[in-house]
N, C-alpha and C positions, 0 to 999 in steps of 0.2 A: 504494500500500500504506500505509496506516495501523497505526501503530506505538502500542499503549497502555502507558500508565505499568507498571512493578508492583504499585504502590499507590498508589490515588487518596485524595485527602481531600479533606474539606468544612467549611468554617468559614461560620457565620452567625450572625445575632444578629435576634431577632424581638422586637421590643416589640410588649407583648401589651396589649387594654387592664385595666384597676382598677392600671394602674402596674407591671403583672410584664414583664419579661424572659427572654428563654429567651437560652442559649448552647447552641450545638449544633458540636460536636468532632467529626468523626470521620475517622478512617483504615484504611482498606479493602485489602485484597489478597488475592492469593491462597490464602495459610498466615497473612495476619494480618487483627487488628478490632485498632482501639485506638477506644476514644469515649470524653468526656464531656458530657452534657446537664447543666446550670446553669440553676438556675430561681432566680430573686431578684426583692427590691420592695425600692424604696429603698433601693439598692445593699448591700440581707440579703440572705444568704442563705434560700433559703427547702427547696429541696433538689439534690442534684445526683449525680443517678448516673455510677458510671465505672467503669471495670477496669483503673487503673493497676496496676501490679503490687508493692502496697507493703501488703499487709496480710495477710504469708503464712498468719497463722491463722486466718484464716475457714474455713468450713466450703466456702464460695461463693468462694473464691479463682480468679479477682481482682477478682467483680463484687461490688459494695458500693455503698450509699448513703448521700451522706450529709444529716442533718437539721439544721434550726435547732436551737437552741438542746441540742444533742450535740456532745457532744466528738471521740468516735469513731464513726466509721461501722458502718452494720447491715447484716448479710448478706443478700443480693438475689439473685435470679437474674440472668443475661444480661438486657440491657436492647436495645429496637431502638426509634427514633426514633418509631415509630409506638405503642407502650407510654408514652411520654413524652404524645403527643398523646392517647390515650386520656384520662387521668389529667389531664390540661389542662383541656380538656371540661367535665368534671365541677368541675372548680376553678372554671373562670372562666362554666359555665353555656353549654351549647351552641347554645343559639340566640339569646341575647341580641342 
């Protein structure tokens, strides 16, 4: 019998190339999602969507992104790993 966690997580880090970085967070269960995706170059930030739960006034509470060169984060929808890879693509040119 095999016995699964309650909640699994995933930590990775993908150096991408033109010099970007992806961080990829997440944590999985049953009644929970926690993630954040971290995109950076030259240790900037470039953007990094999450759903920590610290920015009660959004409209999109808890999911937010945030940008270079922003102080505060922008209201977003839910975010899944493969939204992230879309939006990569297109950044880094997909079939280079």
């Amino acid at each position: 019998m095999v016995i699964e966690p309650k909640t699994q997580y995933l930590r990775a880090k993908a150096k991408l190339k033109k010099g970007y970085v992806l961080y990829v967070n997440e944590g999985v269960g049953e009644t929970y999602r926690r993630y954040s995706y971290h995109l950076q170059r030259d240790d900037e930030l470039i953007k990094r969507w999450d759903n920590a739960p610290h920015w009660k006034g959004m409209k999109t509470f808890p999911y937010h992104v945030h940008l270079a060169g922003h102080e505060k984060p922008r209201e977003c929808a839910e975010v899944f790993v493969q939204d992230v890879l879309v939006e990569l693509r297109g950044l880094l040119g997909g079939d280079e």
